[in-house]
C-alpha positions as CSV (number, residue, x, y, z in Angstrom):
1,X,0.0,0.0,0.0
2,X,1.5,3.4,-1.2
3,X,0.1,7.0,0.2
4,X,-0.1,9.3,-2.7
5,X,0.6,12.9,-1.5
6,X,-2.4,14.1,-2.9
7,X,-4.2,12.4,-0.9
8,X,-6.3,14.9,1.0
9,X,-6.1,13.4,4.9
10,X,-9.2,13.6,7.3
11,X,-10.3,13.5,10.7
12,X,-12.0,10.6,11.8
13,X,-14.7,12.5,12.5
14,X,-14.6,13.6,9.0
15,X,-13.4,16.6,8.7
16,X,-10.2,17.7,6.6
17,X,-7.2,18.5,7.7
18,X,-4.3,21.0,7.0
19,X,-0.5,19.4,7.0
20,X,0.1,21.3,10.0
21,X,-1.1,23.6,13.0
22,X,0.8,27.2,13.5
23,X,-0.4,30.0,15.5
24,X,-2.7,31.4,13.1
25,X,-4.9,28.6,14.8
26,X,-4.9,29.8,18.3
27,X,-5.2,33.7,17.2
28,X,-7.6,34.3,20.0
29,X,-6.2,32.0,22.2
30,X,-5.7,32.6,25.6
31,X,-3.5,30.1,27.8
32,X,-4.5,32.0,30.9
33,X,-7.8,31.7,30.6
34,X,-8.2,28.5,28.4
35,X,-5.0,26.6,29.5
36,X,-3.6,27.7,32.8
37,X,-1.6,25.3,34.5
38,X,-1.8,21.7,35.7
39,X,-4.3,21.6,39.1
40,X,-6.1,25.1,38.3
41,X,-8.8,25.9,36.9
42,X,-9.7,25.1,34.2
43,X,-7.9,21.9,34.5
44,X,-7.0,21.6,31.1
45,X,-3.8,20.5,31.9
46,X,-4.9,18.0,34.3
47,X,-6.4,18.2,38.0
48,X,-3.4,17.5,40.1
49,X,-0.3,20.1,40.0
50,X,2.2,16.9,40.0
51,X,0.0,14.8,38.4
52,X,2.0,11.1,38.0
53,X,5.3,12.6,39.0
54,X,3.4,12.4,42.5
55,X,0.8,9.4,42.0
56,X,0.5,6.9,39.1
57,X,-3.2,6.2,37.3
58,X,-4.9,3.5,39.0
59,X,-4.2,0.4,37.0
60,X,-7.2,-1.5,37.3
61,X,-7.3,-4.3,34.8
62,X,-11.0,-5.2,34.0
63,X,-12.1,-9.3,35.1
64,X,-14.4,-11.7,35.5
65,X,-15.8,-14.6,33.8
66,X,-17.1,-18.0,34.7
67,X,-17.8,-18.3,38.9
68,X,-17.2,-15.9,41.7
69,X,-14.1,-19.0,42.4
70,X,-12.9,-18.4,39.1
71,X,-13.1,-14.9,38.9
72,X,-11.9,-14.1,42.5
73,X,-8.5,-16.2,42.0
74,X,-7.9,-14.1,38.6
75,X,-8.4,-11.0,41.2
76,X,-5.7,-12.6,43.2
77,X,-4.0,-13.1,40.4
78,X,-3.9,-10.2,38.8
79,X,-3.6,-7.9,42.4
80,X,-0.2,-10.3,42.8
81,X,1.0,-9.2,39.3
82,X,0.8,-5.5,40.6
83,X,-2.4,-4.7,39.6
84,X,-3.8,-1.6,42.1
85,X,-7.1,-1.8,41.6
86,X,-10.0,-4.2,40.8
87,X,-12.7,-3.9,38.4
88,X,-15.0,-6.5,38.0
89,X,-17.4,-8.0,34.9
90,X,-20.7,-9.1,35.0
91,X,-22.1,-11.6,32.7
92,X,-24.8,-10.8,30.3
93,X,-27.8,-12.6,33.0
94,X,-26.5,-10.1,35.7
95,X,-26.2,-7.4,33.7
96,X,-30.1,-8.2,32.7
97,X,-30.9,-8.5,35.9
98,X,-31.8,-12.3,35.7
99,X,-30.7,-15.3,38.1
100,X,-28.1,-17.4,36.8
101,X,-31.1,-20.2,36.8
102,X,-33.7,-18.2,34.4
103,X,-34.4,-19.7,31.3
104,X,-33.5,-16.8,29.2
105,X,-29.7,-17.0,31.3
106,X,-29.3,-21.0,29.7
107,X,-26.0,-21.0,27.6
108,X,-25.1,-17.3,28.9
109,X,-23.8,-18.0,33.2
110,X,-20.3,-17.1,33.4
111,X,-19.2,-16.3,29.6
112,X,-18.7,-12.8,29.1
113,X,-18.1,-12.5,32.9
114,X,-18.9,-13.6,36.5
115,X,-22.1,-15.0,37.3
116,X,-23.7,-13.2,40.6
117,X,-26.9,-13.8,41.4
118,X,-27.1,-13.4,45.2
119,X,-25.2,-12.3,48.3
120,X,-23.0,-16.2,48.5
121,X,-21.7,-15.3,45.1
122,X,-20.2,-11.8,46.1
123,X,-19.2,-13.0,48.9
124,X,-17.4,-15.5,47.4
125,X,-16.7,-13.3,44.3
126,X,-14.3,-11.4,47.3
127,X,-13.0,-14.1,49.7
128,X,-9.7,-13.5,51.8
129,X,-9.8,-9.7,50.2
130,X,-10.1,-6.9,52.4
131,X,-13.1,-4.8,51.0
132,X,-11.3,-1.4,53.0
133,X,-7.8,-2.4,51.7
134,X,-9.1,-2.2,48.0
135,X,-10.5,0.0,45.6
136,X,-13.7,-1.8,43.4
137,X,-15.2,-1.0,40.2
138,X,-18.1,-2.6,39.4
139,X,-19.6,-2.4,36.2
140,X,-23.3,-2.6,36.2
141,X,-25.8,-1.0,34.6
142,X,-29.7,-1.8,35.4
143,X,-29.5,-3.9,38.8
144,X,-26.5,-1.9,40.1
145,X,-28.5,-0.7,43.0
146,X,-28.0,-4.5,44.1
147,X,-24.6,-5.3,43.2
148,X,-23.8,-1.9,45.4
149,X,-26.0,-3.5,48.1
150,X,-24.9,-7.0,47.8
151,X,-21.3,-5.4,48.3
152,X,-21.8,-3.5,51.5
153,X,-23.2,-6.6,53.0
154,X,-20.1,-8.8,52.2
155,X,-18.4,-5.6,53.8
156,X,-20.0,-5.4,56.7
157,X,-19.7,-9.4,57.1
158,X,-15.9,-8.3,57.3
159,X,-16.1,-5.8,59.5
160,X,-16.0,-3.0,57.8
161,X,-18.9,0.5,57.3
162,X,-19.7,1.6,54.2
163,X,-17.7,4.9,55.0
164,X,-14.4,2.8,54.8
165,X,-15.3,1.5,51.2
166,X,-13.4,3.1,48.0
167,X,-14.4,2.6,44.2
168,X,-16.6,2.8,41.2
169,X,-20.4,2.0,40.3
170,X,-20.7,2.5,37.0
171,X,-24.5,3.1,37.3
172,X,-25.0,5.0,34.4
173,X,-28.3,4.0,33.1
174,X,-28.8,6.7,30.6
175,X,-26.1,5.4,28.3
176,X,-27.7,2.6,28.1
177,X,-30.4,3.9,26.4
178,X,-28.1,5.9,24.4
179,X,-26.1,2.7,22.9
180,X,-25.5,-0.6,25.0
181,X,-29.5,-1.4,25.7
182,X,-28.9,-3.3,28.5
183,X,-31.9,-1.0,30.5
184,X,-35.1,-3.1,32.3
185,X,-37.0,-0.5,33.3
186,X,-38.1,2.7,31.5
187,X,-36.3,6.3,31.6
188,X,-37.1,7.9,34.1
189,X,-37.7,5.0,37.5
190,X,-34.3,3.9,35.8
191,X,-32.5,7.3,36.7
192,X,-34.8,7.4,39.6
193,X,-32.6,4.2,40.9
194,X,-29.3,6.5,40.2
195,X,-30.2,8.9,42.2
196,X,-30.8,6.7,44.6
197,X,-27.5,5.3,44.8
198,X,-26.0,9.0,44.5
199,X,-28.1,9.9,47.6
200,X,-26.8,7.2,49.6
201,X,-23.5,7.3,48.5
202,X,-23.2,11.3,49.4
203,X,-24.7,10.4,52.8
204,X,-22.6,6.7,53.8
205,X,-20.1,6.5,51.2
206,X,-17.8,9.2,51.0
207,X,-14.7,7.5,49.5
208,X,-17.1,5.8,47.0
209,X,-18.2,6.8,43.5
210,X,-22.1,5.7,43.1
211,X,-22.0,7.0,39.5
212,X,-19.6,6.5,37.0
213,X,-20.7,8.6,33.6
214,X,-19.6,6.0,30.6
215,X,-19.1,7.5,27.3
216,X,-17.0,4.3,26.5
217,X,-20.2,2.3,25.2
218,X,-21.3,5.3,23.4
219,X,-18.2,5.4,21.7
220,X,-17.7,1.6,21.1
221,X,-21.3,1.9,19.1
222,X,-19.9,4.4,16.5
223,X,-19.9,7.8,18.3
224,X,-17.1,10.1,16.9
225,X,-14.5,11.6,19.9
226,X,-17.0,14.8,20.2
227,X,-20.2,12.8,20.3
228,X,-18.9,10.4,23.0
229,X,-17.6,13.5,25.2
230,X,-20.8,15.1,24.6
231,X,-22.9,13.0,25.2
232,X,-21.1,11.8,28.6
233,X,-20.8,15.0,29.8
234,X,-24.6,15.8,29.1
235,X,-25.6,12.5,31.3
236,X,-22.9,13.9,33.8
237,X,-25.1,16.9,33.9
238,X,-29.0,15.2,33.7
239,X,-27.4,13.2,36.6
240,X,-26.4,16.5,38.6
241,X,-29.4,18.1,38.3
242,X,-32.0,15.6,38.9
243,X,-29.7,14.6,42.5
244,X,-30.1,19.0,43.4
245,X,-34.2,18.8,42.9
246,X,-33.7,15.6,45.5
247,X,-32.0,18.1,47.8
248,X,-28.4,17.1,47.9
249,X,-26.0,20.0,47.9
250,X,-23.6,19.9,44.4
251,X,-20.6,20.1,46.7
252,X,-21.4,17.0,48.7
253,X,-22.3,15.3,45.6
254,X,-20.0,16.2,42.7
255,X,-16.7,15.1,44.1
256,X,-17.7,11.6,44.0
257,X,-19.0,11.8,39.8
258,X,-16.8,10.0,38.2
259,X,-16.2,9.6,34.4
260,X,-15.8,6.8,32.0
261,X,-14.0,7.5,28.3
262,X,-12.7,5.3,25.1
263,X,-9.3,5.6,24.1
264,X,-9.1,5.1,20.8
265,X,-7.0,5.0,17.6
266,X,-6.8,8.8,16.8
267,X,-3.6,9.6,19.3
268,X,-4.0,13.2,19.5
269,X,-7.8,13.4,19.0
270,X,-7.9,11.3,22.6
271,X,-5.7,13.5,24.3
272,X,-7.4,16.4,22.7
273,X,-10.6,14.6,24.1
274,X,-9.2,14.7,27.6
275,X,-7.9,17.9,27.7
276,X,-11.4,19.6,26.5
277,X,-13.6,17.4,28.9
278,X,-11.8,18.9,32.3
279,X,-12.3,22.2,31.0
280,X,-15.7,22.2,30.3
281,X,-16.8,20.1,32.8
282,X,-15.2,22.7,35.4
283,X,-17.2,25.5,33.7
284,X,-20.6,23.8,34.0
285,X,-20.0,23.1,37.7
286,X,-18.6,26.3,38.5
287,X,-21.1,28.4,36.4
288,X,-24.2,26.4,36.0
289,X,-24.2,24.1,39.5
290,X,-22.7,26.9,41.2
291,X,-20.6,24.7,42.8
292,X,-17.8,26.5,45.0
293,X,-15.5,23.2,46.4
294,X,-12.5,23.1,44.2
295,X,-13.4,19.6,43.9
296,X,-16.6,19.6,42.7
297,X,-14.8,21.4,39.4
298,X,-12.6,18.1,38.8
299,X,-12.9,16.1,35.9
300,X,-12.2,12.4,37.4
301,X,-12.1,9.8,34.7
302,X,-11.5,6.5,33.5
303,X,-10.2,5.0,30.8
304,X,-10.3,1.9,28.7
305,X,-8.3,0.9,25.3
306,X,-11.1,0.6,22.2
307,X,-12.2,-3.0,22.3
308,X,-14.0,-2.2,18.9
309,X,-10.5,-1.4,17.9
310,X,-9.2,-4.7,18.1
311,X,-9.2,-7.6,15.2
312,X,-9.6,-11.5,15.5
313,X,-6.9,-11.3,12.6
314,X,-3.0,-11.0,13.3
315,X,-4.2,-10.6,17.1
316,X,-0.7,-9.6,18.3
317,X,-1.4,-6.0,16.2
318,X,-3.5,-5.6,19.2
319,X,-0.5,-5.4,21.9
320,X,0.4,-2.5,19.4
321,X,-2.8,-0.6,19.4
322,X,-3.6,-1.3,22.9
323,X,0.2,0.4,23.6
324,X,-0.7,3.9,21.6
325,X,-4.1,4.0,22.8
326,X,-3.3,3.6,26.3
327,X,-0.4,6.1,26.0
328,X,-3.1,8.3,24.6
329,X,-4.8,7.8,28.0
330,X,-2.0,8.6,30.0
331,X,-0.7,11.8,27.9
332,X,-4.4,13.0,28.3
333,X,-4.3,13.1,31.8
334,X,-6.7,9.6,33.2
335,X,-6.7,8.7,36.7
336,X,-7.0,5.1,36.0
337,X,-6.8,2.7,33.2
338,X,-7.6,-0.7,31.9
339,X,-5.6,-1.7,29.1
340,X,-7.2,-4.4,26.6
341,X,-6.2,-7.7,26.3
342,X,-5.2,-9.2,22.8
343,X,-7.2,-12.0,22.5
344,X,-10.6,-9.9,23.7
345,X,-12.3,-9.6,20.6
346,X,-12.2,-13.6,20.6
347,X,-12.9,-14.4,24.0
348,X,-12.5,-13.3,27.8
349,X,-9.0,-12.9,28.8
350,X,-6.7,-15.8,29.5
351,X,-4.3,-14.9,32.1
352,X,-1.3,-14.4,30.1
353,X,-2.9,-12.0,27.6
354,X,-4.1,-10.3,30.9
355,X,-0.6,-10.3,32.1
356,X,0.4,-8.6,29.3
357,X,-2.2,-6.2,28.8
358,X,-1.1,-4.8,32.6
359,X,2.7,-4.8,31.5
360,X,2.0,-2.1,28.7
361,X,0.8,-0.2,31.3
362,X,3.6,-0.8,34.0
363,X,6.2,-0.2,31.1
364,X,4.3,3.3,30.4
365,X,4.6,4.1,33.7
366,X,8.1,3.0,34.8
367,X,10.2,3.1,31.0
368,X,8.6,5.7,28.8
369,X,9.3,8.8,30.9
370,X,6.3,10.3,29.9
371,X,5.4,10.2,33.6
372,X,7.9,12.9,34.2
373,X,6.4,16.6,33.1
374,X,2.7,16.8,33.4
375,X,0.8,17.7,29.9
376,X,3.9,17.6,28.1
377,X,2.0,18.7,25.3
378,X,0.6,21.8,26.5
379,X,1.4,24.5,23.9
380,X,1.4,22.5,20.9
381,X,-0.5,24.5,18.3
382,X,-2.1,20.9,17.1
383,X,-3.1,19.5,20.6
384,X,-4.4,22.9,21.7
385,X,-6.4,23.9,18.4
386,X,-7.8,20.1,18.0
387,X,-8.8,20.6,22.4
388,X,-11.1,24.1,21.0
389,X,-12.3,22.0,17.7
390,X,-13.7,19.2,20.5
391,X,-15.1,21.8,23.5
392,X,-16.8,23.7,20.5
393,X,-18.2,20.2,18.8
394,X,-19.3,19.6,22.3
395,X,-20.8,22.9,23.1
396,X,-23.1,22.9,20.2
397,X,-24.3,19.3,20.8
398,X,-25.3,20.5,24.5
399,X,-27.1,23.0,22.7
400,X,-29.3,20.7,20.5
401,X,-30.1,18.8,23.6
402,X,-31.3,21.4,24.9
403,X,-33.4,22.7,22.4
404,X,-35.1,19.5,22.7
405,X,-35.8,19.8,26.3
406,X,-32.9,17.8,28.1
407,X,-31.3,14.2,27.9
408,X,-34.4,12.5,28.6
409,X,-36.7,14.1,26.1
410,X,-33.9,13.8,23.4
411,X,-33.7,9.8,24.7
412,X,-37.8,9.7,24.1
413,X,-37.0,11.3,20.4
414,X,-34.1,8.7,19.9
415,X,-31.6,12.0,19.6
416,X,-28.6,9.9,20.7
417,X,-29.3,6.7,18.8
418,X,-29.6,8.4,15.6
419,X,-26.3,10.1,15.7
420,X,-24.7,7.4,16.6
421,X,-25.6,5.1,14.4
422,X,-25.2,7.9,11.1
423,X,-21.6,8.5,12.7
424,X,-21.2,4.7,13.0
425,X,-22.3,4.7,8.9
426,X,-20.0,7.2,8.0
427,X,-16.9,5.1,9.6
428,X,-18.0,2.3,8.2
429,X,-18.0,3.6,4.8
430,X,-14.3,4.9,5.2
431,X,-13.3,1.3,6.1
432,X,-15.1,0.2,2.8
433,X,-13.8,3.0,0.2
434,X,-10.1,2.5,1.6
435,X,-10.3,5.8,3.0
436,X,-9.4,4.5,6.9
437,X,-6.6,1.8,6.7
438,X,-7.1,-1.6,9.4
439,X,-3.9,-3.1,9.4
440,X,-4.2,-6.7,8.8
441,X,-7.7,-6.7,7.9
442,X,-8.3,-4.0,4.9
443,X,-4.2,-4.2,4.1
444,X,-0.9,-6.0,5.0
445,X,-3.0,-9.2,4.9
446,X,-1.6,-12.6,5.5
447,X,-2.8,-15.5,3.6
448,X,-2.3,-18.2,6.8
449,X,-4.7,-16.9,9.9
450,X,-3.2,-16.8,13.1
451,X,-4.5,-18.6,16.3
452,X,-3.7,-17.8,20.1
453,X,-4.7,-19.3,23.2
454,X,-8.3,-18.8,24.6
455,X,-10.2,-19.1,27.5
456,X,-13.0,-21.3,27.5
457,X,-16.0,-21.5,29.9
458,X,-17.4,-25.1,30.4
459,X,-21.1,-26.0,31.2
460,X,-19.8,-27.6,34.1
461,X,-19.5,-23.4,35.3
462,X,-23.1,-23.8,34.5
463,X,-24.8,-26.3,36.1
464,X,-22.4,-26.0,39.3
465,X,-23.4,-22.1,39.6
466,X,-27.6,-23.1,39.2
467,X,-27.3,-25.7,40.9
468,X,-25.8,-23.6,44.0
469,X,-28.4,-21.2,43.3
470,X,-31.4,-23.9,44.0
471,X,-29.7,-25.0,46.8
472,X,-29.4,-21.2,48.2
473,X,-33.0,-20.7,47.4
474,X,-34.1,-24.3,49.7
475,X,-31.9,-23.3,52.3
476,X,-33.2,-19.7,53.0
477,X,-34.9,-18.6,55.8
478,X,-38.6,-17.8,53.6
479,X,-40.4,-15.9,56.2
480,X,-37.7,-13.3,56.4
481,X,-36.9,-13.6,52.4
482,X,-40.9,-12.8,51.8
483,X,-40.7,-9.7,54.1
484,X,-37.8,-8.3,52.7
485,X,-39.1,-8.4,49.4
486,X,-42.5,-7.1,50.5
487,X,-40.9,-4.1,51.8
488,X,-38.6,-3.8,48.9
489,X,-41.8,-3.3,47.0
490,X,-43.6,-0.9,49.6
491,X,-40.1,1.7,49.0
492,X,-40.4,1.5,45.3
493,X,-44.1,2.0,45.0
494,X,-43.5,5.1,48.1
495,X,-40.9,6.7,46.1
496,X,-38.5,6.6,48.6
497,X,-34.8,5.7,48.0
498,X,-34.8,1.9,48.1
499,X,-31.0,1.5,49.0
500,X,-31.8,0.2,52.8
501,X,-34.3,-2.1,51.4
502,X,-32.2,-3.6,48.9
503,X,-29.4,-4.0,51.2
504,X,-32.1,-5.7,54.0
505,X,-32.8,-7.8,50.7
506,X,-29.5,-8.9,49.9
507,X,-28.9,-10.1,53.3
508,X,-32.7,-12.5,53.4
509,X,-30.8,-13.9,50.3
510,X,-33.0,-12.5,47.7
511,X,-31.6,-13.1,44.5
512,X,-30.7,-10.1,41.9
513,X,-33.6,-11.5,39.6
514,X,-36.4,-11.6,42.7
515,X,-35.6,-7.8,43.4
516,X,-35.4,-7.2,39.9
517,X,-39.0,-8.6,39.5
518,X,-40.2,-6.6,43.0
519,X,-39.2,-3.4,41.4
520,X,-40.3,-4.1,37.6
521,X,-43.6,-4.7,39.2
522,X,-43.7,-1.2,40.2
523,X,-41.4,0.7,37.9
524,X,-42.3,-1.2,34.5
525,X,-40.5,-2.2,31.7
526,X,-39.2,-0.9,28.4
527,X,-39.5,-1.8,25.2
528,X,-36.6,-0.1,22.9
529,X,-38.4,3.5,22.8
530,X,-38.8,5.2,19.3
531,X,-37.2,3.8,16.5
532,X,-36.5,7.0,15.4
């Protein structure tokens, strides 16, 4: 494959671009007001002054699959290999909100992650780990309310309060109806159940993040850099609001937001991306929440290589792309990181590909010196005009929200799905003309496929995890099950914030499916919305 220099060179997102940035692009530029320096306002160049001269990112390599035995020795595993952080995958019947023993589960318990289905399985999912020694993501979407609950009860079993607890709920329903579809109830009880968690996260948790805002999925369904930052940021918002008019103050709440972002293949579109999401998210919780703690005005995010990025041919490219994405992360300024393994878009992990998926970060951190000088690439005339391009993207996609009436009104128009799937399209259609280049796939093809290693998940994982499950459901004390569930239902129909319910739940062993079913008798379900 030869480039032809008349090739006129684009933007993922479309748009064309000159050979080179200079400072006629940044004429009214002002790196006082727009750049300042790293831990001010407005946090462009990061939210800490040091930065990882002072602290490395979090490196928090994403796992689970099969059992909570399985899943909780890869933990150990991976916490051994210098891991310093856990974050933990739900299969598909979990992230439903169905028992592991539901008909709709059979064929699905333990493949694309661990199978929890009641308080035994977390509590398994965590033996001989100390719950206040660690800090937890969890990523969960519709019953996340329950996962959260199911967790503080395992705490508490250990001895610990739910003040002592650090980590990440992902939580984020509304991208869900933006892009992943993995919702139960409708709109609005759904962010209801948010809030929720917010509320009782501002008032027990304090080291604990009850909402992480993903644009990761959003991304992953086609989104363009812009869209996904948009669109996150304009969740991150709904979210805000909605926990004000429940009368929590935006300083107790907005320290513990957290954010979730895609790194993908355009290296300095991502740290562009970065960059531009501190700064505007200080602005709208500075000028529009009013929000006075420093804090509050922080960007915190996470960040995850671009699984959509990755190709079931010449797998080892992956290692490769995985690299520059994640160095994309770090030069952006993320506070934690997973880093794709190379056989994911094949199967779940095996623990070598994990291994070495946490290596490329460990080698970023302790060989590339790019760890050394904070936003290195402050200044750049490229980096900083390509940070404006994305805040002013941004800005006018919060203003076509808007005009519709907010995130949930441009949800019951099917605003989001639309414009993902048209940008999704329009990449599609640079793969097909020849315009976007996949190595090994589109060009530099080799005629003999390669195979690696894979994990495999047995039906032995199964029938051992239902069967566990019917024996946990004849063993139960019933009377106290029944009540639980009964006042679980009471809450929800009340309107009050159903967290002590669920957690009173959790420990009658109520299953995630039975307290799914208590709620969706109340709340509803939901169909798909408009089909725009």
């Amino acid at each position: 494959m030869s480039i032809s220099p008349d090739v006129e060179k684009k933007s993922a997102a479309g748009s064309a671009e000159k050979s080179y940035a200079g400072p006629e692009d940044l004429a009214a530029f002002d790196p006082a007001t727009s750049l300042g320096v790293p831990g001010a306002y407005p946090y462009t160049r990061g939210i800490h002054r040091e930065m990882y001269r002072k602290r490395l990112w979090t490196m928090r390599q994403f796992a689970g699959f099969g059992s909570a035995d399985d899943t909780n020795q890869r933990f150990k595993f991976l916490l051994e290999k210098g891991q310093t952080g856990l974050s933990t995958a739900f299969d598909l019947p979990t992230l439903m909100g169905r028992d592991s023993d539901d008909p709709l589960a059979l064929g699905e318990v333990g493949r694309c992650g661990v199978a929890i289905s009641s308080l035994a399985d977390m509590r398994r999912l965590f033996a001989d780990i100390d719950l206040a020694s660690v800090s937890t993501s969890m990523t969960i979407n519709a019953p996340a309310a329950i996962l959260l609950a199911f967790y503080i009860a395992v705490a508490e079993e250990q001895g610990h309060t739910p003040d002592q607890l650090r980590g990440t709920l992902q939580n984020d329903i509304l991208k869900e109806f933006h892009a992943q579809n993995e919702y139960v109830f409708p709109p609005r009880p759904s962010v209801k159940l948010v809030i929720d968690t917010i509320e009782y996260g501002t008032n027990e948790m304090p080291l604990w993040n009850t909402v992480s805002v993903s644009g990761y999925h959003i991304r992953e369904a086609g989104a363009t850099a812009a869209e996904e930052l948009a669109f996150t940021l304009a969740d991150g918002m709904e979210y805000t609001r909605l926990s004000i008019e429940r009368g929590l103050d935006v300083d107790a709440l907005a320290p513990r937001i957290s954010f979730f972002f895609d790194a993908h293949n355009d290296f300095f579109e991502e740290i562009a991306k970065f960059r531009a999401a501190r700064r505007i998210w200080s602005n709208v919780m500075r000028n529009r929440f009013a929000a006075k703690n420093e804090r509050s005005w922080w960007l915190r995010c996470h960040a995850q290589t671009a699984g959509v990025s990755l190709t079931e041919q010449q797998p080892m490219n992956n290692v490769v792309r995985v690299a520059l994405q994640a160095l994309a992360a770090v030069l952006g300024g993320t506070q934690s990181l997973h880093t794709n393994s190379m056989d994911e878009t094949l199967a779940l992990p095996t623990a070598e590909a994990a291994k070495v998926a946490l290596r490329t970060q460990q080698i970023i951190a302790h060989e590339s010196g790019v760890t050394q000088t904070v936003d290195p690439l402050a200044g750049s005339y490229f980096v900083e005009k390509l940070t404006n391009e994305i805040e002013a993207k941004a800005q006018s996609i919060f203003d076509q929200i808007d005009a519709m009436g907010g995130v949930l009104n441009a949800i019951d128009r099917g605003y989001f799905r639309r414009v993902i799937a048209e940008s999704a399209m329009r990449e599609n259609q640079r793969i097909e003309s020849g315009e976007q280049t996949i190595v090994g796939v589109t060009d530099f093809v080799d005629d003999e496929p390669q195979s690696i290693p894979l994990l495999e998940i047995t039906q032995e994982t199964e029938d051992e995890q239902v069967a566990g499950l019917k024996q946990l459901k004849n063993d139960r004390d019933a009377t106290k099950h029944k009540q639980a569930l009964e006042n679980l239902r009471t809450v929800a129909h009340d309107g009050g914030n159903v967290m002590p319910a669920l957690i009173d739940a959790a420990k009658s062993d109520a299953t995630v499916g039975e307290m799914m079913t208590t709620m969706q008798s109340v709340f509803g379900s939901y169909d798909g919305g408009p089909e725009w």
